[in-house]
Every structure is written in C-alpha cells, then in structure tokens.
N, C-alpha and C positions, 0 to 999 in steps of 0.2 A: 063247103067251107069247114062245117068241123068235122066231115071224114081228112082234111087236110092238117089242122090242128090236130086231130088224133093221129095220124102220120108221123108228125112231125115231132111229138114228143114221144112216139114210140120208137122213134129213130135216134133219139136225144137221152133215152133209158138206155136205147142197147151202149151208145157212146159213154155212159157212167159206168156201165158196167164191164166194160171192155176196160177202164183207166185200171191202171194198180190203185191200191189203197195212197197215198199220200194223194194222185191226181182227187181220187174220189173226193175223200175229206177238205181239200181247198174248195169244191164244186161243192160243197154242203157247207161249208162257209160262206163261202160268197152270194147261196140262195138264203141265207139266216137258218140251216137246219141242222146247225154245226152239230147239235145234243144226240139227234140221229146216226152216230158214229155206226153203227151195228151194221148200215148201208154199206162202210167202205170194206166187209168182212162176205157179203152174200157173192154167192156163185152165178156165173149166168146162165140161168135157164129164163125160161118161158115163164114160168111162174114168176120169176124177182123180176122183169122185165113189170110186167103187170103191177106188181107189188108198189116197185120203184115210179111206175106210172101215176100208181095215188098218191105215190108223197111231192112228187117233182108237178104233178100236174092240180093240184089242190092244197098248197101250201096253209091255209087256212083248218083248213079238217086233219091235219096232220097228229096234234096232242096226243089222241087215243089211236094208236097204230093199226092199220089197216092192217095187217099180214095173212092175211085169208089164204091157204093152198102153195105158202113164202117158202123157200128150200133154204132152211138155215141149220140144218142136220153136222154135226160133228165141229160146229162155230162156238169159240169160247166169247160167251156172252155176260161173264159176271157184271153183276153189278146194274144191269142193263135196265130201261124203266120201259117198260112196257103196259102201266098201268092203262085199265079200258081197254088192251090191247086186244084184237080178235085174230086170234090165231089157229081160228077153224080150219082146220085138215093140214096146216103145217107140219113140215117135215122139222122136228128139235132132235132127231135121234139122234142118241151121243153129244149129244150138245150140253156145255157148259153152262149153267144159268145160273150161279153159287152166288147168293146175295143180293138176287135182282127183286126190284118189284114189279109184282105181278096182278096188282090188287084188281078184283074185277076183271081180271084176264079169261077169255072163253075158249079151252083149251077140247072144244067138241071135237070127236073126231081127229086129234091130234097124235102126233107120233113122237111119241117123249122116252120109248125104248133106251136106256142103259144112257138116259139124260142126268146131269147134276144137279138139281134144283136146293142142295142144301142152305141151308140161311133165307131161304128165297120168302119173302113175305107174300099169302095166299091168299088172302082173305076174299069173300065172297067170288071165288075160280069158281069155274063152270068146269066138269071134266065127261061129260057125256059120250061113251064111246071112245075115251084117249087110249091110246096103245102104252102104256106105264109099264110094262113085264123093266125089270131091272132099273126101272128108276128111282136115282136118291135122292130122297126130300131130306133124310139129316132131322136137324134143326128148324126146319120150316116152320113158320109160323106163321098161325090165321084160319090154317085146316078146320073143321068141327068134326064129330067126332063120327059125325053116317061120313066127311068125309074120307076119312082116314080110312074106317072099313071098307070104303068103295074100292080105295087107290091098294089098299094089301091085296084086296082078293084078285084084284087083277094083277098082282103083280111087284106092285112097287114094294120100295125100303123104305119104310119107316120107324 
C-alpha cells in the first residue's frame, strides 16, 4: 500500500512539473501552498521531482523547505523565503536570490557559483563546502565576520 501511495504521488510530482507555470501556481493554490511560488519556476529533473515530492506529499513539514540536491540553478528567486531552508548540495548557480531570506538556511555543499545573493538576509547560514567562486552578496546582511573571510577566500563578492 505505500509503495502504491508513493507511486502515485510521484506520478502526481511529475504531472506539477510537466504544467507551465500559471497551471503550477493554481495547483499550489488549491493545495494552500500558494507562498511556495519558487515551485512554479524549478525544472524537471529527478531531483525537483523528489523535492516537489516533500512539499506535495507532507503538507505539514513544508515551513522550512526541504530542498536537499533541488536544481534551481540560473531561477530568479528574489525575494524568496527560505528561512530553515536545507538546501544541501543544491544547484543555485547563477541564480537570482537579491533580497531573500535565508535566515538559518544550510547552504553545505551547495552551488551558488556567479549567484546574486545581494540584500539577502544571512544570518546564522551554514556554508560548509559551498562552491561561492563569483558570488554576490552586495549588501547582505547577518554574515559574521570568520564568515565573511570563509565566503572571500573561496571566492565570493563581498
């Protein structure tokens, strides 16, 4: 029975992500996950398949975003709230995030290569392993100050 339920809502992810964006966003409406808008923008792979699996399949645990391994690479995401988000070994590369919060966000092993993070509020980020060469924090604020040397040496604009 729940190899059957897990069938069937993985069959029900790929169908979210197969809709254009407007289909998407009425489908995150209609589940009450309208705030999750960043959904109707991810690509379909295997990874956002799975991604999409924990928000569509646990409505409940949904607050602090699951995004573990999520392909949201070259996605303008300003503004986006991803606080508590775990976005362990996610692809951000090139990706827009100009004014998002990120408070508490776990950015381990993550790919934030020639990302925008300006404005973006930091505060207690995890960055263990992120790939940062060419990424702009701007303005960010929340940083402290081992992190700031962490995020130059590897790379980033600050």
């Amino acid at each position: 029975m729940l190899y059957s339920q897990t069938q069937d809502l993985y069959r029900t992810c790929i169908h979210f992500l197969e809709q254009d964006p407007k289909q998407r966003l009425q489908a995150l409406k209609e589940t009450g996950l309208a705030r999750y808008d960043f959904l109707t923008k991810m690509p379909m792979t295997e990874a956002n398949i799975t991604c999409v699996m924990r928000f569509l399949g646990n409505r409940q645990r949904v607050k602090f975003p699951n995004l573990k391994g999520a392909e949201l690479s070259g996605l303008v995401l300003d503004g986006v709230n991803f606080i508590r988000g775990d976005l362990t070994g996610a692809n951000l590369r090139g990706s827009c995030l100009i004014n998002a919060d990120l408070l508490f966000a776990n950015f381990t092993q993550a790919d934030l290569r020639n990302a925008d993070l300006t404005g973006a509020t930091l505060n207690e980020t995890i960055w263990l392993d992120a790939l940062v060469d060419g990424c702009e924090f701007g303005a960010a604020t929340g940083l402290t100050n081992e992190q700031r040397t962490y995020l130059k040496i590897r790379g980033a604009r600050l």
